[in-house]
Structure formats: C-alpha cells, structure tokens
C-alpha positions as a Markdown table, in Angstrom:
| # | Residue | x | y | z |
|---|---|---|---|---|
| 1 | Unk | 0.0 | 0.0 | 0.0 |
| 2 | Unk | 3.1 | 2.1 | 0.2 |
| 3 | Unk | 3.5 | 2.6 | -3.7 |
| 4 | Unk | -0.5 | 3.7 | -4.2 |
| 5 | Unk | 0.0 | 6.3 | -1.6 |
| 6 | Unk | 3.0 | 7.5 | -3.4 |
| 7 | Unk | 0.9 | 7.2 | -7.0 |
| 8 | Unk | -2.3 | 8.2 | -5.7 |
| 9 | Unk | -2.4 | 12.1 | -5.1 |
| 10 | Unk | -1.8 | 11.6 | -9.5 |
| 11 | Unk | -3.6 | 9.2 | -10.2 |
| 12 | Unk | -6.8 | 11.2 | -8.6 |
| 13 | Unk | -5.6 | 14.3 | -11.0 |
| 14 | Unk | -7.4 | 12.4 | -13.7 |
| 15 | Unk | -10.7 | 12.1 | -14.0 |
| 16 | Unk | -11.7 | 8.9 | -12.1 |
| 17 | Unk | -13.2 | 7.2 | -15.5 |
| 18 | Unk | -10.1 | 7.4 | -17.1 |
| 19 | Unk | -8.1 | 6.4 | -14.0 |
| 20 | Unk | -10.1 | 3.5 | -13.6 |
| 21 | Unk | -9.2 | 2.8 | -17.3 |
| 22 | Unk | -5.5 | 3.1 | -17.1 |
| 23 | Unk | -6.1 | 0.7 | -14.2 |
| 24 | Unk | -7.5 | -1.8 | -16.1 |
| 25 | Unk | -4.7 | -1.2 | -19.2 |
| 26 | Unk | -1.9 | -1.7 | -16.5 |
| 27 | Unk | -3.6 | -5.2 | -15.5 |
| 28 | Unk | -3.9 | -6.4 | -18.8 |
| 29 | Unk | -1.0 | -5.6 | -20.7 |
| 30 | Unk | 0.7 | -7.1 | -17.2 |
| 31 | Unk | 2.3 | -3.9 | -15.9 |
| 32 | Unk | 1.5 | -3.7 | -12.1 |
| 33 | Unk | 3.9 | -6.9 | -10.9 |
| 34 | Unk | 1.6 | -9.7 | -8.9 |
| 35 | Unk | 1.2 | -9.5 | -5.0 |
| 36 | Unk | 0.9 | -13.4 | -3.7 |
| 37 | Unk | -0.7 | -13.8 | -0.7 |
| 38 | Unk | 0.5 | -16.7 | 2.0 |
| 39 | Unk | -1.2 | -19.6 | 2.8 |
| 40 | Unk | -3.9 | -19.0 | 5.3 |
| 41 | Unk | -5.3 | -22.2 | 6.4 |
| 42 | Unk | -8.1 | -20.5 | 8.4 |
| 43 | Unk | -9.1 | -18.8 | 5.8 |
| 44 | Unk | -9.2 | -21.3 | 3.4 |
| 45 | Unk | -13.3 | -21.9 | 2.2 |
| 46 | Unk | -15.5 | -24.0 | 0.2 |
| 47 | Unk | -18.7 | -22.7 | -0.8 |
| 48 | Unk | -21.0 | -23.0 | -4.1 |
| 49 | Unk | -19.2 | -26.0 | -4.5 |
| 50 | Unk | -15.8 | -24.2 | -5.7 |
| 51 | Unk | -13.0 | -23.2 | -3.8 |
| 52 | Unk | -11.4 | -20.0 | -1.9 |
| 53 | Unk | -8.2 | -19.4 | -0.7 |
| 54 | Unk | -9.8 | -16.8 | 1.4 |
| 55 | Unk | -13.1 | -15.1 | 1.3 |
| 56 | Unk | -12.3 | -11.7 | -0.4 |
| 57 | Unk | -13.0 | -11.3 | -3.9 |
| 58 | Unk | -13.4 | -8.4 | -5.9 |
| 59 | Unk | -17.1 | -7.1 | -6.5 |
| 60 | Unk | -18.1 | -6.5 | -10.1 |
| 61 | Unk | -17.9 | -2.9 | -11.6 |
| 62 | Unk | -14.2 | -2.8 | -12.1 |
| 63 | Unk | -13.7 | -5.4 | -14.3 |
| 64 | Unk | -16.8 | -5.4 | -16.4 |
| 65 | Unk | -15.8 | -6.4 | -20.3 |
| 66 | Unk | -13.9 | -9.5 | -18.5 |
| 67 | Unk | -10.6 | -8.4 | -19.7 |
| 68 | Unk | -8.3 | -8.3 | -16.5 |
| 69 | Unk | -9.5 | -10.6 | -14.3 |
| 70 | Unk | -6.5 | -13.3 | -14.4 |
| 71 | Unk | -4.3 | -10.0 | -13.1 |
| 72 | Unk | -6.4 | -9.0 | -10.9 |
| 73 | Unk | -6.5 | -12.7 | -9.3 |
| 74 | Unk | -2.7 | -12.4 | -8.8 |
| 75 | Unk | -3.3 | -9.5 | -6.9 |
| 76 | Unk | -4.5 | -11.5 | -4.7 |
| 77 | Unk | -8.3 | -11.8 | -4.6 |
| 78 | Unk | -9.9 | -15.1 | -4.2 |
| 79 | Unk | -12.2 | -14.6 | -6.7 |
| 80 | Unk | -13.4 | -12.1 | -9.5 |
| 81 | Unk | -16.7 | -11.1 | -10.3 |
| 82 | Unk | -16.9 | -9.7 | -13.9 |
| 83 | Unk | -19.5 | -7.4 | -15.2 |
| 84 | Unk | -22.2 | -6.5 | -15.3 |
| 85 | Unk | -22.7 | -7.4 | -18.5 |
| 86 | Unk | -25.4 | -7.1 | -20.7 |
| 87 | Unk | -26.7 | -8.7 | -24.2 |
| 88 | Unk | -25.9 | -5.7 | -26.5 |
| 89 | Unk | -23.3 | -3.2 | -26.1 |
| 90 | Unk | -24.7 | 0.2 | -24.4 |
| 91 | Unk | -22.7 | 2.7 | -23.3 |
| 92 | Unk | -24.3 | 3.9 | -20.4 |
| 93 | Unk | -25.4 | 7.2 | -18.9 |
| 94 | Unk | -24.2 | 10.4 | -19.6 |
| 95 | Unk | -20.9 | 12.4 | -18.4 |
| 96 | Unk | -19.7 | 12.7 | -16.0 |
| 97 | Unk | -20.9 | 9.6 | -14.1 |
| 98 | Unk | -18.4 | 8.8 | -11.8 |
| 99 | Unk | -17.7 | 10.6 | -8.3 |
| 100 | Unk | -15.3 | 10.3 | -5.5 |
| 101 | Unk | -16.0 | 11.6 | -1.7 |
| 102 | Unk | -12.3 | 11.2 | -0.1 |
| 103 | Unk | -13.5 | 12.9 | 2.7 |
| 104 | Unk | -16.4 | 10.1 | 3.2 |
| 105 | Unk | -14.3 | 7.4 | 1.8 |
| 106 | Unk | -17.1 | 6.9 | -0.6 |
| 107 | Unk | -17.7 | 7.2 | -4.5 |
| 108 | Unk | -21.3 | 7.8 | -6.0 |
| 109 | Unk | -21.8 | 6.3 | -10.0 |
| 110 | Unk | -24.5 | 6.8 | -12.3 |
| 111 | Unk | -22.7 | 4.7 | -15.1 |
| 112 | Unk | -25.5 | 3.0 | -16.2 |
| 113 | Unk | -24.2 | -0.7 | -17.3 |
| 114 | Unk | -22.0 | 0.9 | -19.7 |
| 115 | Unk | -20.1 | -2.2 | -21.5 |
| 116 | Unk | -18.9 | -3.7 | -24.7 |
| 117 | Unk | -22.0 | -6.7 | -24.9 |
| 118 | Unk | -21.6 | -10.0 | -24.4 |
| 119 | Unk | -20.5 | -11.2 | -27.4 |
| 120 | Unk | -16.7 | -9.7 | -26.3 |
| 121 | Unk | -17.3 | -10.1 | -22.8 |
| 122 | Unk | -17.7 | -14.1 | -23.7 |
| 123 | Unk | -14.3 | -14.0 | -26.0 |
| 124 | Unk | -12.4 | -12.5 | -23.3 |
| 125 | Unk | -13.9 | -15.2 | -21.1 |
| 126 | Unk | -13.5 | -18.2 | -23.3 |
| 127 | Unk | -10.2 | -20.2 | -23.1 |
| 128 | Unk | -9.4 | -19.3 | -19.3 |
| 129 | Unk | -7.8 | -21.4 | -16.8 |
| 130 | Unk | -10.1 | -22.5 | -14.7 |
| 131 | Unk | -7.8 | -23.6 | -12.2 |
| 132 | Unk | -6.2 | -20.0 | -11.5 |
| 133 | Unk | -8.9 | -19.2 | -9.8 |
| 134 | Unk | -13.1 | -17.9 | -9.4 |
| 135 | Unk | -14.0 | -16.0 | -11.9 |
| 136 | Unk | -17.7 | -15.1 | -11.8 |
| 137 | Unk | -20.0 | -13.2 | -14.3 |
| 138 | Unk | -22.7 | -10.5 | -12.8 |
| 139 | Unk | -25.2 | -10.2 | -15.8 |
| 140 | Unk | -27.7 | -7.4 | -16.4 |
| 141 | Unk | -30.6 | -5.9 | -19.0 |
| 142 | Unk | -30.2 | -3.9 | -22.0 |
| 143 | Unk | -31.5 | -0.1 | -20.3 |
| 144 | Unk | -34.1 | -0.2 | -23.5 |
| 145 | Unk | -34.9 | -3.8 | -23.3 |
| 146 | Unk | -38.5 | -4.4 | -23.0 |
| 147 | Unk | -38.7 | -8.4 | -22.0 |
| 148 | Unk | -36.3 | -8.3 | -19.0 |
| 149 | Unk | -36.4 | -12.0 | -18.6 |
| 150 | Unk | -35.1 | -12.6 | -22.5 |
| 151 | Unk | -32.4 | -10.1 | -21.5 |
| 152 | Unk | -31.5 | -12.0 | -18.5 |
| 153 | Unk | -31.7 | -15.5 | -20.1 |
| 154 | Unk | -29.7 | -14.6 | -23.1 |
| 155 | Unk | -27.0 | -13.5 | -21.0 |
| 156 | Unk | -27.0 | -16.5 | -18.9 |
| 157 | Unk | -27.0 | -18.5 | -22.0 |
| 158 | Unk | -23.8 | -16.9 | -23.1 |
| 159 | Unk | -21.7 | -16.8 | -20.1 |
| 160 | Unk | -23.1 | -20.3 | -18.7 |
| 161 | Unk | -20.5 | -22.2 | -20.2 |
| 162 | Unk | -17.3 | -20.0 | -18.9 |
| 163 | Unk | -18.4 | -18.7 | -15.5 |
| 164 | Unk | -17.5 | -20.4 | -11.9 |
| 165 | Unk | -20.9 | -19.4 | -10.7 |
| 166 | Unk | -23.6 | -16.3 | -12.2 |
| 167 | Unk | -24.8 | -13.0 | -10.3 |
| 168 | Unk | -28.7 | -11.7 | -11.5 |
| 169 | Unk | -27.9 | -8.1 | -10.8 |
| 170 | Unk | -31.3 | -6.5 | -10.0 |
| 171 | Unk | -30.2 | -3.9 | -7.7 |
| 172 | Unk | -28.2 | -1.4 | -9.6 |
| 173 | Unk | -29.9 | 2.2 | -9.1 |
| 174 | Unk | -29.3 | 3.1 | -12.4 |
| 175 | Unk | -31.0 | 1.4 | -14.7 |
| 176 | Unk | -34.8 | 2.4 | -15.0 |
| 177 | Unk | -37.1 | 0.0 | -13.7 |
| 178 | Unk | -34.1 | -2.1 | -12.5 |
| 179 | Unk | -34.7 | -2.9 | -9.2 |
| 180 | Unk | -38.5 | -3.1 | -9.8 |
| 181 | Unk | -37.0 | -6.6 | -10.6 |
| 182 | Unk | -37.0 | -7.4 | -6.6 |
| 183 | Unk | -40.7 | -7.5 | -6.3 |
| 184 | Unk | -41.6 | -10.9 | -4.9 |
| 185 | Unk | -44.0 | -11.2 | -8.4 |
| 186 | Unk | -41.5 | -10.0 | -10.8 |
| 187 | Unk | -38.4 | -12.2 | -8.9 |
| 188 | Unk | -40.7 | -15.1 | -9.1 |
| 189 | Unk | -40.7 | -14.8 | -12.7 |
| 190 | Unk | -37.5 | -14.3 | -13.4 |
| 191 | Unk | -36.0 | -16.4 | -11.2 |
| 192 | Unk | -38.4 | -19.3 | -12.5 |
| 193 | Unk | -37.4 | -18.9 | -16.4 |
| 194 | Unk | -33.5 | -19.1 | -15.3 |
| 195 | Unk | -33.6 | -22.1 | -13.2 |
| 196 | Unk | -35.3 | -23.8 | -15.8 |
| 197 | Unk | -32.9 | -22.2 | -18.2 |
| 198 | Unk | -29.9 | -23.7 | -16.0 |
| 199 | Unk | -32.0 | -27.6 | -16.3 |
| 200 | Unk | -31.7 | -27.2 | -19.7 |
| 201 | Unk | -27.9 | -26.2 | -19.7 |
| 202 | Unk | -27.4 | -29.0 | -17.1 |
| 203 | Unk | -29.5 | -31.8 | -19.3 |
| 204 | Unk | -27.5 | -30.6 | -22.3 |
| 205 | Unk | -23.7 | -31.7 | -20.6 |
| 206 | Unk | -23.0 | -28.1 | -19.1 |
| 207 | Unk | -22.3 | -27.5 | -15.7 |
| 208 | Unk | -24.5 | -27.1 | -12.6 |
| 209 | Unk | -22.9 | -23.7 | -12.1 |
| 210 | Unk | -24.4 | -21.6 | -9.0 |
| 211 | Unk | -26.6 | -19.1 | -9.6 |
| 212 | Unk | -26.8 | -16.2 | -7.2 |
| 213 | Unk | -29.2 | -12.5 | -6.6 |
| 214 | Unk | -27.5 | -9.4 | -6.0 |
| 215 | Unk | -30.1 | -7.3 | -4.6 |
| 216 | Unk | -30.2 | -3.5 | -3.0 |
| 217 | Unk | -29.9 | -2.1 | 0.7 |
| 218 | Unk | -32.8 | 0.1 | 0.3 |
| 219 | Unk | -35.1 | -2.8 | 1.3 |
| 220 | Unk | -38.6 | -2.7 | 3.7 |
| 221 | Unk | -39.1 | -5.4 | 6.0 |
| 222 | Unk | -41.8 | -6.8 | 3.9 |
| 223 | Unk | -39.6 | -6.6 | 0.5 |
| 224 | Unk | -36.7 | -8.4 | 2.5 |
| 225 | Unk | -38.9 | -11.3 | 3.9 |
| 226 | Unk | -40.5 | -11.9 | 0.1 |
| 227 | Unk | -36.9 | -12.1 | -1.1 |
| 228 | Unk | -36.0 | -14.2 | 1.9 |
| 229 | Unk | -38.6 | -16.7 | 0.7 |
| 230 | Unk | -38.6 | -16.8 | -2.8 |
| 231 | Unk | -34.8 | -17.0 | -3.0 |
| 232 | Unk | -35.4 | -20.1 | -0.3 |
| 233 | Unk | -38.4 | -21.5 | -2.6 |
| 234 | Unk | -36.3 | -21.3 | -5.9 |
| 235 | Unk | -32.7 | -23.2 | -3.8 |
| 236 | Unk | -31.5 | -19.9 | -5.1 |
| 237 | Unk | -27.6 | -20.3 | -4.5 |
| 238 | Unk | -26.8 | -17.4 | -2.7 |
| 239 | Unk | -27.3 | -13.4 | -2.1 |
| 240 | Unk | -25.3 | -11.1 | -2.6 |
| 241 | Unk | -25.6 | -8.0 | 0.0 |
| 242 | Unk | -25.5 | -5.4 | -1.3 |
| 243 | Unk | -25.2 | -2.8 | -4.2 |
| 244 | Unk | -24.8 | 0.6 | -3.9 |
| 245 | Unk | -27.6 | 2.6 | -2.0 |
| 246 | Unk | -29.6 | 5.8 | -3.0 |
| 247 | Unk | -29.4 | 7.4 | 0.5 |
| 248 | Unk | -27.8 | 10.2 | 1.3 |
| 249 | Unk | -26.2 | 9.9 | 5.1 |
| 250 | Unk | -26.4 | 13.8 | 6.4 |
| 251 | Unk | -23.1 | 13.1 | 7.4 |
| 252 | Unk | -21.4 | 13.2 | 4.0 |
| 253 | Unk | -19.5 | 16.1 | 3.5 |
| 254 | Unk | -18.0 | 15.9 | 0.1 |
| 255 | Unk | -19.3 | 18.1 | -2.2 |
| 256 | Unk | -20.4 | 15.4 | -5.1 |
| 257 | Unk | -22.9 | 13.6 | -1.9 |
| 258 | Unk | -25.9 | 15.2 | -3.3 |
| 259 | Unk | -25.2 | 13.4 | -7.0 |
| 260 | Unk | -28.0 | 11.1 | -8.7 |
| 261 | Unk | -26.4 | 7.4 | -8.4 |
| 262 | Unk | -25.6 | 4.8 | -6.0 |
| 263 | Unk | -23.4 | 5.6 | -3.4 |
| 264 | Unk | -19.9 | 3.1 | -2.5 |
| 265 | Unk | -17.4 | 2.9 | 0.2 |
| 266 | Unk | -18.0 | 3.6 | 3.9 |
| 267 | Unk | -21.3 | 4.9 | 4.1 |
| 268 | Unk | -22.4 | 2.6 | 3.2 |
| 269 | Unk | -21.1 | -0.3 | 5.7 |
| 270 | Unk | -23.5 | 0.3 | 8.3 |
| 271 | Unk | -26.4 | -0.1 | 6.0 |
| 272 | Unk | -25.5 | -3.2 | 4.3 |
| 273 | Unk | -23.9 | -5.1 | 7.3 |
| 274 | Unk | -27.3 | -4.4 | 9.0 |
| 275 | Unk | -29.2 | -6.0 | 5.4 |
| 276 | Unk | -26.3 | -8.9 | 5.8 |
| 277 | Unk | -27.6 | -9.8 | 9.8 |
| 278 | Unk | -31.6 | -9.2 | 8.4 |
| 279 | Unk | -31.2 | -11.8 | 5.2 |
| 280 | Unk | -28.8 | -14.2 | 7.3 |
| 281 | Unk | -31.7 | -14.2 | 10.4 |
| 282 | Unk | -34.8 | -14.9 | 7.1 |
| 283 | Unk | -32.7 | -17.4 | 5.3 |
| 284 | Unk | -32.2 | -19.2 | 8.6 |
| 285 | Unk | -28.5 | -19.4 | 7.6 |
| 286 | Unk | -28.9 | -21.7 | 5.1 |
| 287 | Unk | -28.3 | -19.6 | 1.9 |
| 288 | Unk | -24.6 | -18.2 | 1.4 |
| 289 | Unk | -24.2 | -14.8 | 2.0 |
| 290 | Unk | -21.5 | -12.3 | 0.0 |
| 291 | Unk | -21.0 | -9.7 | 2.1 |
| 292 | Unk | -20.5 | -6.1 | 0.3 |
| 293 | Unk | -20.6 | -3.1 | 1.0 |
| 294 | Unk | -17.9 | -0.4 | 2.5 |
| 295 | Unk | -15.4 | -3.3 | 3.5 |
| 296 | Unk | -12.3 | -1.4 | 3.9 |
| 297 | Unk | -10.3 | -3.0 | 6.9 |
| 298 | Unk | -9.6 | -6.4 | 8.5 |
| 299 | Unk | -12.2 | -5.0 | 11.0 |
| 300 | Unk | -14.9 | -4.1 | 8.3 |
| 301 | Unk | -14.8 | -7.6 | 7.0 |
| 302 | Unk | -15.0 | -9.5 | 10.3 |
| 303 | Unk | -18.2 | -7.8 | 11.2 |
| 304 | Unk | -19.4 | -8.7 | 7.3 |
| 305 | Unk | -18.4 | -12.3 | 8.7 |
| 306 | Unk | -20.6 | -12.2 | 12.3 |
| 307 | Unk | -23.5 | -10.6 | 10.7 |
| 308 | Unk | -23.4 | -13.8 | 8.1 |
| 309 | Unk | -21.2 | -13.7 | 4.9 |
| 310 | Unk | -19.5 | -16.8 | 4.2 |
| 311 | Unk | -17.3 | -14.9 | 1.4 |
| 312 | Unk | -16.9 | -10.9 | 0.7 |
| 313 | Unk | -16.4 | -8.5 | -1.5 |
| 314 | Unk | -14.8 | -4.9 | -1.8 |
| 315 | Unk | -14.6 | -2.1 | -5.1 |
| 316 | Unk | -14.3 | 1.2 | -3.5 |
| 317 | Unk | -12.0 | 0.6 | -1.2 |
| 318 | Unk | -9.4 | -0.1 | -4.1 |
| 319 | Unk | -9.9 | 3.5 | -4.9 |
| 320 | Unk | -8.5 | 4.8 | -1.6 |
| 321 | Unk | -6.1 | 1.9 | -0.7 |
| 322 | Unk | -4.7 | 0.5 | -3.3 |
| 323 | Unk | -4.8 | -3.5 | -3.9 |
| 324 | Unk | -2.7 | -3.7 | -0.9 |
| 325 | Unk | -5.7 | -3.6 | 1.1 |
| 326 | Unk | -6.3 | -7.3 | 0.3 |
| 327 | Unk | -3.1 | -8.6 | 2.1 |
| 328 | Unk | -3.9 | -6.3 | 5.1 |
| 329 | Unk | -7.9 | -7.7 | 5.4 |
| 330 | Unk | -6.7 | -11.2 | 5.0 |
| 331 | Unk | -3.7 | -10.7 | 7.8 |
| 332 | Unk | -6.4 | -9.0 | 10.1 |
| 333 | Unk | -9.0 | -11.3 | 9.5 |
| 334 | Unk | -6.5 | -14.7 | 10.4 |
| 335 | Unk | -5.9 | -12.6 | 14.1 |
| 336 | Unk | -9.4 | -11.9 | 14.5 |
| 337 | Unk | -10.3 | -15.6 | 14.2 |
| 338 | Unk | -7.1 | -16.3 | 16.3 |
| 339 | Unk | -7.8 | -13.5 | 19.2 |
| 340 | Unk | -11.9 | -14.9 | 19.5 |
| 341 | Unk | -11.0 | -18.8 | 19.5 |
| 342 | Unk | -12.1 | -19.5 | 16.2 |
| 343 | Unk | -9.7 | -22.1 | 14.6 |
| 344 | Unk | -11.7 | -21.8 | 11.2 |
| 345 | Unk | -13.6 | -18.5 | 9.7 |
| 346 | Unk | -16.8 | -21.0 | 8.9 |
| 347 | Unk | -17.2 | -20.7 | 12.9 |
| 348 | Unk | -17.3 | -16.8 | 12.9 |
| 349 | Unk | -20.4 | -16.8 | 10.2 |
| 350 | Unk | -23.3 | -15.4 | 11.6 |
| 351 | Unk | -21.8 | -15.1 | 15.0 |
| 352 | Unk | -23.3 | -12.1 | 16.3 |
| 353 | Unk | -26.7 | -12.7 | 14.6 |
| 354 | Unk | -27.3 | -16.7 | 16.0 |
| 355 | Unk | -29.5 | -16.5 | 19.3 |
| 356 | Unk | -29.7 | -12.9 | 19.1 |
C-alpha cells in the first residue's frame, strides 16, 4: 500500500473514468507486478461447490468487459466477479458519471451498465484457466430492453459455459425500472425462467454452475422477507448484499454527496452489514451470504463475517487503498479468528446474529 500512496495524489488528478481505465490497461498488458498472498489455512473456504483461498473477492464494476480478471487474481483476490454485462453493447449514462468523496471514503456512479455486450465479454472469457482461480460473471438488462427476462436468459446462456458461478444483478440504481425486478411477483418470474434455463444447460452436458441474486440495501421489512422466501423457494444459491444505496447519510460532506447514483465505500457499511444480519436471520443461515458493501479494513470484513457472509467482496476501497488492502484484510481477519478462539472462519459466520 506504500507505492498507491506515493501514486495516488496523481492518479486522482485524472478524471476517475479514465483512471479507472489506465487501471485496467496496467492489469492487462501485465504492468503492475503480482502481489501473492501466504497460505492462510483459516481462511481457506468451500462454498458454491468451488473453492477460496480466502473469502475476499473483488465485487463487479471494475472489471466489467472481462478483460483483466486473471491480473487482478494475482493481486491477490480469491475470486473475481466480472461485469455486469449485458446482451448488446450500451454505453451507459451520460458524463460525468463517476464521483469520488475522499472525505467520506465513498464514491457515488450513475454509469448505467456501460459495457462492450456479451458477445466480447464471452471471447475475453472463453479459453481461461479455470484452475487460477473464481471468476464469476454479474449479468444485467439492456436499459431499452423491453422483456427483462429474454435479457437475463440470453446473458446466462452466453456466459453459462465459462463462468464459476452467475450474479442476477437487479439492484443497480441506475438502470430504470431495474430494481422493480426485486418485487416478490416479478423475482418469481424471473428467477423461474433461469432455473429452468440452468436444467436445460445442465441436461445438455453443461455445468451445474451456481446461480446467485444481488439485490439492493434500500429494502422494507416486507420486500426483504418476500426475497427471503422466494430465493429459499427457488434453492437460489446465494445473495449477494449489497449494491450501492440511494441514501444520502447527512453526514457526508464531500461536495459530489448530493449526486443522482448509487453511493460506495464507507457509508455505506452500516447499512449493508445491518441488510447482511436481516437476510442471514430470514434465510435461517442456510443460503450463502457475499457480504459487500464499504469493507475497507480487517475489521470491516470480520463484522461482514458475524452478521453472516461466508465470502466478501470490496470495489471502492481499491480506490483509496490500493490493492494492498487485500493482504492487510486477510492478515487482520486470520488474528481476529485467532484472538476470538475460532480455529476456522466458517465458525465466525453469523456469530453475532445466532440467538440474538
């Protein structure tokens, strides 16, 4: 973390689109060197029926045309979610559409799914070494798309054969109509068509390959319990908690806060830590939990472990820290587990939310 504090100051000259693509250019045409992480045997996990050298992984958003996620690996995340892809090419909203709060550790985007289709997010997929680790694929709608479900399927269709497990993003704030998707009607409905889409892929030779929800922190009791229980009716494979929010904490004090999007980073961790314990206590613990939102220390991601996540994920903290960050969460979280007499971090999940 010592070099991205020396870089960082010019590397938040530029614009933070076009930082965020020189990023990407570095990882691909293998200019940042790769950061190896030890061996943590506590760490170690198995879930979706893959597995993790530890439970961080990268959340999708950064790498979303698929092209840098075998770099970003060996930077040291367990896994890599790619995306959010979508069936045609769109590029997005309007700039500028990107934000960063350094004062409130936070970044607000309004990007909109901007990507290149799936047609090149599948060729940069195809071919990939499967055993270098997770690399999963978070798949969205066409913003003009009038069928969401034939968006949806035809995306799953297309990645099903080169993703370790697929994310149904219905939770972004910045698609319209998006997260109209969560309603226990429409979810049904959705969520219906693409586990029969996956029997299909599974009778045809593919794959069972996991299929998990990533939905939004701006839930009411009601909304969370019908999620809770159609995600439990459907053996969903998992929840993903949670996107970016639309709230605006009175607290910030940057002067983008009051910018249309989805705000990142550490506002957000109170919020979606409390979503994690509320879906972990519905689901009775028994569908995996990816913890997201504002994970930024060793500390940050141990509470994202009590409150229910079996794995985790971080963006905006990459912005701030550098990938450094990993390496200092996975240290912290090994003498957590040490300093509470937990030999494994399975033990920890959900630890502050059973018998509470």
């Amino acid at each position: 973390m010592a070099l991205f504090s020396t870089l960082r100051p010019a590397l938040h000259l530029l614009p933070p689109e076009a930082a965020h693509r020189l990023g990407i250019l570095a990882l691909r045409n293998g200019l940042l060197p790769a950061t190896p992480l030890p061996h943590y045997s506590a760490l170690e996990t198995t879930a979706l029926g893959l597995r993790f050298a530890h439970p961080l992984g990268l959340a999708a958003g950064f790498d979303k045309n698929a092209e840098a996620y075998g770099a970003l690996l060996r930077q040291g995340f367990s896994f890599v979610e790619t995306g959010t892809v979508t069936p045609l090419p769109q590029p997005g909203n309007p700039q500028p559409r990107l934000f960063r709060l350094p004062q409130d550790g936070a970044v607000i985007n309004r990007l909109g799914f901007n990507n290149a289709g799936i047609e090149t997010f599948v060729a940069n997929l195809s071919g990939r070494d499967k055993t270098r680790g997770v690399v999963g694929a978070n798949i969205g709608k066409n913003k003009l798309s009038e069928v969401a479900i034939d968006d949806y399927a035809a995306a799953m269709r297309a990645v099903y054969p080169h993703a370790d497990y697929i994310t149904v993003n219905i939770s972004s704030p910045n698609t319209e109509g998006l997260r109209a998707l969560q309603k226990r009607d429409s979810l049904e409905s959705l969520l219906a068509a693409l586990i029969d889409l996956r029997r299909q892929c599974v009778e045809a030779g593919g794959a069972h390959v996991p299929l998990l929800v990533k939905i939004a922190p701006d839930l009411g009791a009601q909304e969370k319990a019908d999620i809770a229980a159609v995600i439990t009716t459907h053996a969903i494979d998992g929840l993903i908690v949670s996107n970016t929010t639309i709230a605006r904490p009175p607290t910030l004090k940057n002067r983008h806060a009051r910018q249309q999007g989805g705000l990142s980073g550490r506002p957000l961790f109170a919020p979606s830590t409390q979503m994690l314990a509320d879906m972990y206590r519905l689901t009775e613990g028994k569908i995996l939990l990816v913890g997201v939102g504002g994970i930024a220390s060793a500390a940050d991601a141990y509470a994202k472990i009590r409150a229910g996540a079996t794995l985790l994920q971080l963006y905006t903290a990459l912005v701030y820290q550098g990938f450094g960050v990993v390496r200092a969460i996975c240290d912290g979280l090994e003498k957590r587990l040490a300093r509470d007499g937990f030999s494994h971090v399975s033990q920890a999940v959900g630890a502050d939310v059973k018998g509470a």
